[in-house]
TORSE-935921 format. One record per residue (C-alpha): residue in one letter; x, y, z. Coordinates in steps of 0.001 Angstrom, whole numbers, padded with zeros to 6 digits, always signed. Example, Ala and Ser with C-alpha at 12.3 -4.5 7.8 and 13.67 -1.06 7.14 Angstrom:
// residues 2
a+012300-004500+007800
s+013670-001060+007140
//
This chain:
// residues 575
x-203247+069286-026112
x-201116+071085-023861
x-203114+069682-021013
x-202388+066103-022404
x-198336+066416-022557
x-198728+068042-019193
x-201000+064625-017647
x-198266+062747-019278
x-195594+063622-017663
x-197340+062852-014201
x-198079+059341-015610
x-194558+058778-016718
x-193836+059890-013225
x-195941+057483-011658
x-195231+054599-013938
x-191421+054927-013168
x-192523+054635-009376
x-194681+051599-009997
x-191193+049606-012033
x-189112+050347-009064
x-192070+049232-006406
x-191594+045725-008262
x-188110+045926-008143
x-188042+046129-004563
x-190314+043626-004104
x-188450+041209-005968
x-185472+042246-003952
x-187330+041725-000517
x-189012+038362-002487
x-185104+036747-003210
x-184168+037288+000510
x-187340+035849+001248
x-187090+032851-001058
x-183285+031810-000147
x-184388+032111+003660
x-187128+029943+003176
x-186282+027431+000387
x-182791+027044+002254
x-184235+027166+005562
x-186548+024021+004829
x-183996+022122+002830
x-181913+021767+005282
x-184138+020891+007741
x-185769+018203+005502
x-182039+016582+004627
x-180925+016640+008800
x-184594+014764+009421
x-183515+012531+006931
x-179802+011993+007257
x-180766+011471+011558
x-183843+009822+011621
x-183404+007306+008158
x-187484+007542+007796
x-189402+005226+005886
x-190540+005127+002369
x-193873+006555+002736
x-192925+009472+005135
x-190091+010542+002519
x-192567+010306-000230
x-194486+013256+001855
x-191664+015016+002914
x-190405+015357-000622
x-193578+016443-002075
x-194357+018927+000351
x-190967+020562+000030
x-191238+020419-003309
x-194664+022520-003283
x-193355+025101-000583
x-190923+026099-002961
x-192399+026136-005909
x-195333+028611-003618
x-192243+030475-002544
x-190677+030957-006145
x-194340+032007-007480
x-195307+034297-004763
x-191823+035993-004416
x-190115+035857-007941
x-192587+034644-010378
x-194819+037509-009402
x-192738+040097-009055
x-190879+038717-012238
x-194031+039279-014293
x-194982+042493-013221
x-192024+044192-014347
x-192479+042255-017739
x-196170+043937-017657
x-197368+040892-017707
x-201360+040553-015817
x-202116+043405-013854
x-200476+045536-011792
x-201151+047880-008993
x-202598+051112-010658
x-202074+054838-010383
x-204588+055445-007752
x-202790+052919-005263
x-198956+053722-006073
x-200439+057766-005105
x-201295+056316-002302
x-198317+054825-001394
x-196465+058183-002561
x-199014+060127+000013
x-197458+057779+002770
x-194100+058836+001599
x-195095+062564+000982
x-197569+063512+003322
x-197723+067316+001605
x-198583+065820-002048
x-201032+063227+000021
x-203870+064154-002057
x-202463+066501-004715
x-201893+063097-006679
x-204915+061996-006692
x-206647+065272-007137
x-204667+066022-010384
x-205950+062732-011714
x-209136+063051-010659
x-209511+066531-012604
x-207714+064735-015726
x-210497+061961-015684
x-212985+064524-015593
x-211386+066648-018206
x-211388+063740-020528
x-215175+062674-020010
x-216748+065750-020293
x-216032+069324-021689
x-213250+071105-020627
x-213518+074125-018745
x-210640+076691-018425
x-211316+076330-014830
x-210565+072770-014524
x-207520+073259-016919
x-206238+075817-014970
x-206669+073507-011721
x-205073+070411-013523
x-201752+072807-014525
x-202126+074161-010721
x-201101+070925-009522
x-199191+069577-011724
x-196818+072580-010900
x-196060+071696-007283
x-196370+068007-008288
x-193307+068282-010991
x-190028+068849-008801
x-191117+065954-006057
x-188926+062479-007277
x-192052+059649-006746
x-189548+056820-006764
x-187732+058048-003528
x-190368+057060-002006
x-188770+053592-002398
x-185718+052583-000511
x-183887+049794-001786
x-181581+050022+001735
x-184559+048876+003448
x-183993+045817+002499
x-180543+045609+004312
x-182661+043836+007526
x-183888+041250+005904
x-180075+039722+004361
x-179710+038374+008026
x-183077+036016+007307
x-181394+035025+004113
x-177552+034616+005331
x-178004+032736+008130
x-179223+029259+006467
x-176673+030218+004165
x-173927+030521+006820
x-175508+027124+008159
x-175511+025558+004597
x-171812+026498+003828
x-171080+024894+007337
x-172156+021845+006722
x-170906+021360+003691
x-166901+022197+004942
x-167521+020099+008826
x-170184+017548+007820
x-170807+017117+004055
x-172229+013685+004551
x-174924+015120+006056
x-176048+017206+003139
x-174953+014503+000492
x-176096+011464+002049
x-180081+013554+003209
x-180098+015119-000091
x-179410+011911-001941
x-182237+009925+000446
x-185145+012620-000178
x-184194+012611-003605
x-184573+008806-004033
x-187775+008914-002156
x-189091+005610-003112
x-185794+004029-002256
x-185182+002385+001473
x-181920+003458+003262
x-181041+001503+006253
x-179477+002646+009169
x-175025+002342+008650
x-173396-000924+010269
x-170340-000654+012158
x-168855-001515+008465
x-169640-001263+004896
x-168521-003114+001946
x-167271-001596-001172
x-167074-002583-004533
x-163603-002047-005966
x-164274-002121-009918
x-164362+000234-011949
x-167097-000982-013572
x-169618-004028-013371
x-169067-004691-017239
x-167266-007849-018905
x-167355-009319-022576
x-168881-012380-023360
x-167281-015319-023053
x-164613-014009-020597
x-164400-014429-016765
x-165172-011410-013961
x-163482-010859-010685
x-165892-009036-008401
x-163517-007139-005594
x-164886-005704-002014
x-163040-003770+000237
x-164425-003953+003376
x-163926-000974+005926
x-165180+000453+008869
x-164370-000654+012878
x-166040-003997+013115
x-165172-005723+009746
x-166963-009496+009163
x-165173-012520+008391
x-167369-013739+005880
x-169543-012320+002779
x-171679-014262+000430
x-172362-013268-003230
x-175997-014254-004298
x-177162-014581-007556
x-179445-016816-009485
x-181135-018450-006720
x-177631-019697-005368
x-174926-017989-002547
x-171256-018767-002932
x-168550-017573-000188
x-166469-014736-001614
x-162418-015828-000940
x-161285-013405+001944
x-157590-011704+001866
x-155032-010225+003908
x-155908-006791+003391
x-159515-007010+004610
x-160369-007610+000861
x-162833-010069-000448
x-163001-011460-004344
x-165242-013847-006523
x-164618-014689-010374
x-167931-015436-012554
x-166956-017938-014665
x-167248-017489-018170
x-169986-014829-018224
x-172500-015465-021009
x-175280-013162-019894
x-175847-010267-017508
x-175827-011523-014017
x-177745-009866-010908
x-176340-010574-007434
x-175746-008898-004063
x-173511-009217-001341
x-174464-010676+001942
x-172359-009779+005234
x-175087-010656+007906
x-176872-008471+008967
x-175980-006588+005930
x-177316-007151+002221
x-176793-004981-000384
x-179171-003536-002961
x-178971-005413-006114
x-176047-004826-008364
x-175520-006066-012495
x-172724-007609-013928
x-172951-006274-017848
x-172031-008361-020432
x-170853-006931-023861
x-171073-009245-027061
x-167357-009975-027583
x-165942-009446-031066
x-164793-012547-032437
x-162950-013559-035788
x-164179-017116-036500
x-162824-017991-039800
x-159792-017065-042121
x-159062-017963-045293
x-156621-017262-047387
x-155662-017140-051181
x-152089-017194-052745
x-151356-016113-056093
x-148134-016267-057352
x-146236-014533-059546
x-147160-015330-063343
x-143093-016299-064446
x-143349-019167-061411
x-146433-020832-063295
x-147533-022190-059848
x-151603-022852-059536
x-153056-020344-056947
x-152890-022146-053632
x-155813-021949-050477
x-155144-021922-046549
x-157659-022421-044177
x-158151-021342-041164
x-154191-020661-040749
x-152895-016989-040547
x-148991-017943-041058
x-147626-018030-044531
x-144866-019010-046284
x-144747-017526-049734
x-142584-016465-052617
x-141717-012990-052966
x-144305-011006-055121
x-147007-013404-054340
x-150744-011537-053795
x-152423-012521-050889
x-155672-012189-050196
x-157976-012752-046874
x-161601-013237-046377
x-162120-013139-042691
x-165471-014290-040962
x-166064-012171-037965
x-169083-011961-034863
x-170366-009160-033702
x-166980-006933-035040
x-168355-003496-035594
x-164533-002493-036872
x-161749-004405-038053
x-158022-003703-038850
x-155707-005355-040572
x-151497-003933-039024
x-148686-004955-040670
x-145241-003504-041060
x-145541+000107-042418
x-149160-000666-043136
x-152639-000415-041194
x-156176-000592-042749
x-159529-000621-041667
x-161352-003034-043639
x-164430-002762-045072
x-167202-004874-044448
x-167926-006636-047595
x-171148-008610-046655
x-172922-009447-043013
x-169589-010554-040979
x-167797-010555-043898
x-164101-008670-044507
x-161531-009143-047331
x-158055-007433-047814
x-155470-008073-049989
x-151819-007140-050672
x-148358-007847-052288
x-145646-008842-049851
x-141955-008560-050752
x-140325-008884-047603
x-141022-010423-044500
x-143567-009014-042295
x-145772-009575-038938
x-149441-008768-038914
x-152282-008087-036362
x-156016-008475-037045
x-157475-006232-034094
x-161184-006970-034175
x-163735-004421-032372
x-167525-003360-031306
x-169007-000458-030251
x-170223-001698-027290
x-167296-003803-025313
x-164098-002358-024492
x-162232-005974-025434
x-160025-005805-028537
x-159528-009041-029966
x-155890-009409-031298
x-154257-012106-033441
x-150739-012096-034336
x-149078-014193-037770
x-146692-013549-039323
x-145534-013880-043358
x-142060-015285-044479
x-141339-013971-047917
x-138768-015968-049956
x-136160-013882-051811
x-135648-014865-055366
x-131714-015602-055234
x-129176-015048-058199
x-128159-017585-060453
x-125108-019524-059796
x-122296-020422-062446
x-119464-022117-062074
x-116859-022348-065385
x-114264-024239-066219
x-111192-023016-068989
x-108879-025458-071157
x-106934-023327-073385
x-104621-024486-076439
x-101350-023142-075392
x-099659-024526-078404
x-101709-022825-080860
x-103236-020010-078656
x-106175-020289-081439
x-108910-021904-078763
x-110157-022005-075672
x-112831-024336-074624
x-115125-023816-071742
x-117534-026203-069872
x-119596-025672-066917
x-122967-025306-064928
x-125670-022868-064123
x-128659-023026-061469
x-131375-020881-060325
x-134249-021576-057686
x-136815-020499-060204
x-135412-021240-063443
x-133321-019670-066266
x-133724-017091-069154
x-130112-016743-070658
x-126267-017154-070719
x-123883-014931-073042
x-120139-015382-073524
x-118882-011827-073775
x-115205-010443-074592
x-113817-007372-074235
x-111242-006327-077510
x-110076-003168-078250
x-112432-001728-075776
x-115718-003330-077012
x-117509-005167-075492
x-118866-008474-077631
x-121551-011085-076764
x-122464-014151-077643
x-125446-016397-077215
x-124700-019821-075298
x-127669-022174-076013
x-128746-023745-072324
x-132113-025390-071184
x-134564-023003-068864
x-134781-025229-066238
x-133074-024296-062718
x-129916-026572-063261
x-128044-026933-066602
x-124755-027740-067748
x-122719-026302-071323
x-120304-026410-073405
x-118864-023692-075535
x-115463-023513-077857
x-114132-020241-078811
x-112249-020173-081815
x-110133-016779-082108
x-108713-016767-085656
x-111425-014712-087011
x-110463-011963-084322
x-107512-010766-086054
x-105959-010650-082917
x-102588-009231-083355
x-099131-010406-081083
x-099375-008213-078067
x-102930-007966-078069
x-104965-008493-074533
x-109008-010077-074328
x-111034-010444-071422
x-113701-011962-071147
x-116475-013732-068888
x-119590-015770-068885
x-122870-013732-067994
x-126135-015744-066695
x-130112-014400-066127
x-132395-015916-063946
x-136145-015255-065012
x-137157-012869-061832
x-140523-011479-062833
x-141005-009012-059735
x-137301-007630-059212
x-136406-008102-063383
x-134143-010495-064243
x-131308-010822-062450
x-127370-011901-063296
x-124642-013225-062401
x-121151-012957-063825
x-118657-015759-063762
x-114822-015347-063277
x-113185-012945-065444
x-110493-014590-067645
x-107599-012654-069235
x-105808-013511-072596
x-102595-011952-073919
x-101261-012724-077399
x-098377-013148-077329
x-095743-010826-078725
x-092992-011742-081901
x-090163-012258-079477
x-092217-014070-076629
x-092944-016485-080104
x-090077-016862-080891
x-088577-017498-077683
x-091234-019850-076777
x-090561-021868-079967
x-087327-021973-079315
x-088132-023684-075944
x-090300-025997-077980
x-087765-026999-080092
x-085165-027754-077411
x-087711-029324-076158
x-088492-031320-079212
x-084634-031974-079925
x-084450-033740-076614
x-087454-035616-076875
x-086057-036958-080278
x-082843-037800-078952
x-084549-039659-076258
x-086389-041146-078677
x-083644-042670-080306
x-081854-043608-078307
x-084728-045412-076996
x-085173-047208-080709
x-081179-048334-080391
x-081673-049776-077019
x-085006-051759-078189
x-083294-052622-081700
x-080306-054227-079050
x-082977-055691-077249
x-084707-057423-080502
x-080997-058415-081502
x-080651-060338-078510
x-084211-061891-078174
x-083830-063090-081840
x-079957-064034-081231
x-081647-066384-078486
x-084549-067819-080443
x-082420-069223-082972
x-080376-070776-080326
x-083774-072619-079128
x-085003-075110-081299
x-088662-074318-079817
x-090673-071295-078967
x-092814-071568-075642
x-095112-068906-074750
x-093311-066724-072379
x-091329-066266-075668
x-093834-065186-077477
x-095245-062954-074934
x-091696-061136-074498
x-091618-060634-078061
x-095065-059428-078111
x-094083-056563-075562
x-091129-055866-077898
x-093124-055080-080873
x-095503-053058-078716
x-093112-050623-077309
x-091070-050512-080815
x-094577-049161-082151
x-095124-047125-079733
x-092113-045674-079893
x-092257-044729-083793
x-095650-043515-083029
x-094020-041002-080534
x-091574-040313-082968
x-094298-039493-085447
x-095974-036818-082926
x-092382-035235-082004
x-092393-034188-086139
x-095482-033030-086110
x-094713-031003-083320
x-091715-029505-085279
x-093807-028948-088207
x-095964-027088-085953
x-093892-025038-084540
x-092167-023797-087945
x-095378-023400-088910
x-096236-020507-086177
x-093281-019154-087239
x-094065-018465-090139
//
């Protein structure tokens, strides 16, 4: 047993030497590797990028550099690589003493002694002499380090095989980097044919060769180099047209309404280009709208339809509602003011929104796909219709001989119809109203008395009052509008009194007109009839004056009649 631990320890020894042996040659194997791989890459790209060979000799190139490497990478890292992971075999104990006898020349065969003696000690029976040899050995073996016998530093002289295509590499690629982009790119597209540069080459300006459907594409070439050509020809579907030539050594062509994807080159003799592609994206469309108004229940309108127009006119309130029919529209929004909604799709190419509208508003439809960068954007726009307040206009006669009555008459409108008028007064600080019977129709006219002897308004006392009318506004509630205020004051016992007193003066002289009126038409009649008698015949101008006498003496009693009644009146009041 003690025999076995001691073995061990000389294979741990030697196994430690045989991990850093493969370590150092995968060292040695990278230097290799970037020397080589390196080395033959760039001579394969400067063949290339000098010497533009043909299809079939780049076809061999690239497929013998790509074996040489891939030989390179297995012999030199693969290898290596795998022996470290213990992976296959590896060299065994025998040939890593040998390599330690190189490095060792007094322990040259000590090694291999000691595990000579341990092989024997394991296949037959032990003697103490062979023990005794085994331990021997092992005891000048144990201070020696195996893996100095590997120098890493050794592998200083061969960076200068590695660094030098390096240096070359990094060269190029700072004073000539078309060399290495332009070969690399060539062997890579080995099945591709490069022709030699012209004196000029012609670039295509877009961004990229993509339109929508349906829309027209400007091709643009820029044209550089020392000898530029004054013409270039697009080709495409069997057919060349002359690209228009500008100022700035620019040239430019428009396809026309581009329904499909279009294949063309350019053509600047002797040059003609490889085949480019004009994409073409299905363009989102919206091919239909239609539209359905519903107003608001207290206009009793039938719900109305538009076709195919996006502008409204509506009343305020009203629900709208599109169904929009749409081609290849992946996503659709509907934008208005403070609002924007993606639609859902309802059925194939079908969308539907709907909302209220107040106030007046623009909106977008912005129709999109997934595969076309073109947005298609339509603009309307909604004009709402405010419902407005009524409108009353009142008109007061008031009995200013009684101050009993006042009587009222006037008009009320709406745009959308009516739902009420009140008389209301104000007495004592209440507030009083009355019904006023009017038709609901948007235009009506009324008349109302107002009768205050049941008020028990007392002298001095002050009413005001006004006339109050409602339209029928079902999305605001209804709304009013107050007439004119009117103020009453009864008047007080002395104001009476003096204003009766007016009355009467005013009465006394009436009456005294009056009669003296009578006396100067009873001198009139005196005369007339004085003059009749003197006639023996009565024409008809006669009887016409006489007629006007008796006219105005009636009408004079009759005023006399009205100027006592007005006296009986006023005594009255005063009472």
């Amino acid at each position: 047993m003690k025999n076995q631990i001691s073995t061990n320890i000389l294979t741990d020894k030697l196994d430690d030497f045989i991990g850093k042996y493969y370590k150092n040659q995968l060292i040695k194997g990278g230097l290799f590797s970037v020397a080589i791989l390196v080395a033959t890459f760039l001579t394969v790209i400067s063949l290339e990028y000098f010497l533009y060979f043909a299809v079939a000799v780049k076809s061999t190139l690239f497929y013998l550099t790509l074996t040489t490497m891939l030989l390179v990478l297995i012999k030199y890292i693969i290898i290596p690589v795998s022996k470290l992971l213990k992976i296959g075999n590896s060299i065994d104990y025998n040939y890593a003493a040998g390599l330690i006898g190189k490095h060792f020349p007094e322990v040259n065969d000590k090694i291999l002694n000691t595990l000579q003696l341990h092989n024997a000690s394991t296949s037959s029976d032990s003697s103490e002499l062979i023990l005794a040899s085994i331990n021997q050995k092992l005891k000048l073996l144990k201070p020696i380090s195996f893996q100095t016998a590997i120098n890493y530093k050794a592998n200083y002289k061969y960076v200068k095989f590695a660094a030098l295509p390096l240096l070359v590499m990094v060269l190029f690629a700072f004073v000539k980097p078309d060399l290495i982009n332009d070969g690399t790119n060539r062997i890579i597209n080995y099945s591709t044919h490069f022709s030699r540069p012209l004196p000029f080459e012609l670039v295509i300006e877009n961004d990229q060769l993509k339109t929508t459907r349906g829309e027209d594409f400007t091709l643009n070439i820029k044209a550089k180099g020392e000898s530029l050509p004054n013409k270039a020809i697009v080709e495409y579907n069997g057919s060349q047209f002359t690209l228009s030539k500008h100022k700035d050594n620019t040239f430019s062509y428009t396809f026309k309404n581009v329904q499909n994807d279009i294949a063309f080159s350019i053509v600047a003799k002797p040059f003609v280009s490889k085949v480019y592609t004009v994409k073409t994206d299905p363009k989102p469309q919206i091919k239909g709208i239609n539209i359905d108004l519903i107003y608001p229940d207290y206009l009793k309108k039938p719900m109305d339809a538009l076709t195919n127009s996006g502008d409204i006119l509506i009343p305020e309130g009203t629900i709208v509602k599109w169904t929009l029919e749409s081609t290849d529209v992946d996503s659709l929004k509907f934008v208005a003011t403070n609002t924007s909604v993606l639609l859902k799709q309802t059925s194939t190419n079908l969308y539907k929104h709907q909302q209220v509208f107040t106030q007046n508003s623009d909106y977008q439809l912005v129709a999109k796909n997934t595969q076309s960068n073109f947005n298609e954007k339509i603009n309307y726009n909604i004009t709402v219709i405010k419902d407005k307040f009524p409108i009353i206009s009142v008109e007061e006669v008031s009995d200013t001989f009684t101050h009993k009555s006042i009587f009222f008459s006037g008009t009320v409108s709406d745009d959308n119809g009516l739902s009420g008028l009140y008389f209301k007064y104000k007495l004592h600080d209440t507030l009083n109203s009355i019904k006023v019977n009017i038709q609901s129709s948007v235009k009506s006219s009324f008349i109302h008395s107002w009768n205050m002897s049941d008020l028990s308004v007392q002298p001095g006392d002050q009413l005001e009052y006004y006339f109050e009318v409602f339209d029928n506004d079902g999305v605001n509630g209804n709304k009013s509008t107050k007439s004119n205020r009117f103020l009453f004051k009864s008047p007080t016992k002395s104001e009476l009194e003096k204003e009766t007193e007016q009355k009467n003066e005013k009465i006394k002289d009436g009456l005294e007109s009056s009669i003296e009126d009578i006396k100067e038409l009873q001198k009139q009649l005196d005369e007339f009839t004085k003059k009749l008698i003197e006639k023996k015949k009565i024409d008809w101008e006669d009887k016409q004056q006489l007629q006007k006498l008796m006219d105005k003496r009636v009408e004079l009693e009759r005023k006399l009649n009205q100027i006592q009644n007005k006296k009986n009146c006023v005594k009255g009041n005063i009472d």
